[in-house]
Structures are given as structure tokens and as C-alpha cells.
C-alpha positions in Angstrom: -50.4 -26.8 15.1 -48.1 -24.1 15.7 -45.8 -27.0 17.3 -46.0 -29.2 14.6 -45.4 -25.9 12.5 -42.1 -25.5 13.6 -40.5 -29.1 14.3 -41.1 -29.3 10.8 -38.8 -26.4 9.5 -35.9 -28.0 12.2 -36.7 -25.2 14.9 -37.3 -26.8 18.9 -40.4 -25.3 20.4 -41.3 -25.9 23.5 -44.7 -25.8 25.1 -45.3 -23.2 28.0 -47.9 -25.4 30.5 -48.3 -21.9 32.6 -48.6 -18.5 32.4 -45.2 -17.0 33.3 -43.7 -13.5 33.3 -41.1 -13.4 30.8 -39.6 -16.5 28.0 -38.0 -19.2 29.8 -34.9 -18.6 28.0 -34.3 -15.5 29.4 -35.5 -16.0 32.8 -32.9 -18.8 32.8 -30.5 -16.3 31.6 -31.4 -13.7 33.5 -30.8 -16.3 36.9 -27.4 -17.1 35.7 -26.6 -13.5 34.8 -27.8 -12.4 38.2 -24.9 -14.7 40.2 -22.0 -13.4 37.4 -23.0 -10.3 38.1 -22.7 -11.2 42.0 -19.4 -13.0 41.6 -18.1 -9.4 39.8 -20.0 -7.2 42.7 -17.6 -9.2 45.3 -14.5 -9.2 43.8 -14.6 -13.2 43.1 -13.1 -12.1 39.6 -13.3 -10.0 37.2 -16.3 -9.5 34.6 -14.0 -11.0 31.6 -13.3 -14.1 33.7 -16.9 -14.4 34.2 -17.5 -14.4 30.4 -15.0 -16.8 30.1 -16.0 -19.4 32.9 -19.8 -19.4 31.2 -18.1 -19.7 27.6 -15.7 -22.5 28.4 -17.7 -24.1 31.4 -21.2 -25.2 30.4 -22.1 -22.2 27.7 -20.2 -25.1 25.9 -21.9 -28.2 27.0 -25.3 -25.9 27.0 -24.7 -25.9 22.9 -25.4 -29.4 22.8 -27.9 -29.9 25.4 -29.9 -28.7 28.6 -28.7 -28.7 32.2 -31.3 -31.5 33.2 -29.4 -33.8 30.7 -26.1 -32.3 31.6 -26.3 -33.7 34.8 -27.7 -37.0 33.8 -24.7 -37.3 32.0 -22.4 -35.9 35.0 -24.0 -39.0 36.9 -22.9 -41.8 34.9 -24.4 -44.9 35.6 -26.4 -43.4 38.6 -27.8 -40.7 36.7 -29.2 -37.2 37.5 -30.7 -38.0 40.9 -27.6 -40.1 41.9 -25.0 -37.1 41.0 -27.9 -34.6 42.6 -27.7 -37.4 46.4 -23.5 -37.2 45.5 -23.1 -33.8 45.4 -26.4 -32.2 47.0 -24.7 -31.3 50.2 -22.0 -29.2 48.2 -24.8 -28.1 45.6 -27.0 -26.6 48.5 -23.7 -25.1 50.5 -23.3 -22.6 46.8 -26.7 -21.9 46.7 -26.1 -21.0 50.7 -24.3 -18.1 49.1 -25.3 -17.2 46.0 -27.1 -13.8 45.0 -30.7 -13.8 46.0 -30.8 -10.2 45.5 -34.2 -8.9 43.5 -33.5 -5.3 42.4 -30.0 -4.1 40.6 -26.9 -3.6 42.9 -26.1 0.4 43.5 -23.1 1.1 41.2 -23.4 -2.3 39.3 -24.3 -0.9 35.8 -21.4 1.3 36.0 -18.8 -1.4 36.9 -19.9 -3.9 34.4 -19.7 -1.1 31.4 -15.9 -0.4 32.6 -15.7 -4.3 33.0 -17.2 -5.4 29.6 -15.2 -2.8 28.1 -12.1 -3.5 29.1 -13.0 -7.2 28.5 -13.5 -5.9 24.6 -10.2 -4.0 24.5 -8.6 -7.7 25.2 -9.3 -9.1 22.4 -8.2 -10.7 19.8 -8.7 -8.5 16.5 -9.9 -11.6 14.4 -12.6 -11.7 17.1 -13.6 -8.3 17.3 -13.2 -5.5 19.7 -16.0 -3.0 18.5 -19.7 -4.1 19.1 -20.4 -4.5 15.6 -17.3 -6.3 15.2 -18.1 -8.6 17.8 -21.7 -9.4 16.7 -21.0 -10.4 13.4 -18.2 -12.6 14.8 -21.2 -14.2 17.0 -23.4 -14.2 14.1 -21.2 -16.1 12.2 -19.9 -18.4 14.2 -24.1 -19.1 15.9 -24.7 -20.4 12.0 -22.0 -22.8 12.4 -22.9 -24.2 15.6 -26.1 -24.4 13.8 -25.1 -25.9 10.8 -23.4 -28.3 13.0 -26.1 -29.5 14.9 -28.5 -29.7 11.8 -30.9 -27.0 12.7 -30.1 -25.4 9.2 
């Protein structure tokens, strides 16, 4: 019912099939957030550049759709378990050595404060450099994306 509730106001639920610690968004979040944070912690780049590989890598594509359909799209005519037999042996070398860590870094909080901050100080005024600023910037710009995908 509650399903039904909310396809029918233009929202996407999704149904949890198991008990789980956390909402799937954020765990998935959270996993992604635990590498950039690892990429930062070893001096890959910086925490802006982070920001900006997510934002202009797949937070883009992740706008319009999922990373299962993502990749079924990154497969052409071979589709998701073609690109995942074409570039397996590259995806499991990353994951090789990528953070596996479970509890926070020493120092890490500190670094990505003086990171994000500085990250803020960058830019551009019409964006916003105060958190305020920069959350009605998101706000506004989250009802567009919105508004262009038909979800209000």
C-alpha cells in the first residue's frame, strides 16, 4: 500500500527484501565516501578534486540512473556482464587497492574540515562560499534536476 502510496505522488520507493543497518542510499554513500576519503588520506588529490571527479564523473550520470544500468549502458551491445568479462581484470586490480578500512582514519576529520574549507573559499560567488549559501544553491538547483526528470 505504502508502495502504491508513493508511485502515485511521482516519488520511487523501493522495497527493502532484508533487514539492514542503515538506508541503502546512504550505505551506498557512505561506501563511496569511504574511498574519497582514502584517495584524500594518500595524497591521490586533494578533497576539492575529489568533489569534483564524483560531480562531473558519474554524480552526473547517477542523476539519471543507477550504476547497475550505468554499466549496461557502458557495455553497449554486450551489456553489463560483457563490460563487467571486458574490464573485470582492471575492475578487481582497483578494488585490490581500495580502502577496506572499518573505523575513521586518525587525523582524517581534521584534514577534510581544512580540505572542504578551502574547497569553499574556491568558489565561485554565484555558487556560494558560506554553508548556507551553498545549500540554497543545491536546493535550488535539486528542484530543477527534479523538475527535469518529472518527479515534480
Amino acid at each position: 500500500t505504502a508502495y502504491d502510496f508513493y508511485k502515485v505522488i511521482g516519488k520511487e520507493p523501493i522495497i527493502l527484501k532484508k533487514e539492514a543497518l542503515g538506508f541503502i542510499s546512504n550505505r551506498l554513500q557512505l561506501a563511496l565516501y569511504r574511498e574519497a576519503i582514502d584517495i584524500v588520506l594518500k595524497g591521490i588529490c586533494s578533497v576539492e578534486d575529489v568533489d569534483k571527479a564524483v560531480c562531473f564523473g558519474p554524480g552526473l550520470r547517477f542523476a539519471l540512473m543507477g550504476p547497475n544500468l550505468i554499466f549496461q549502458l557502458g557495455g553497449g551491445t554486450v551489456g553489463l556482464k560483457g563490460l563487467l568479462y571486458h574490464v573485470g581484470p582492471s575492475i578487481e586490480m582497483w578494488w585490490g587497492d581500495m580502502a577496506v578500512w572499518k573505523k575513521w582514519p586518525e587525523g582524517c576529520r581534521e584534514l577534510l574540515q581544512e580540505g572542504v574549507e578551502k574547497e569553499m573559499a574556491n568558489r565561485r560567488p554565484e555558487e556560494g562560499r558560506t554553508t548556507e549559501e551553498i545549500t540554497l544553491w543545491r536546493d535550488d538547483l535539486l528542484l530543477k534536476v527534479l523538475k527535469l526528470l518529472n518527479k515534480i
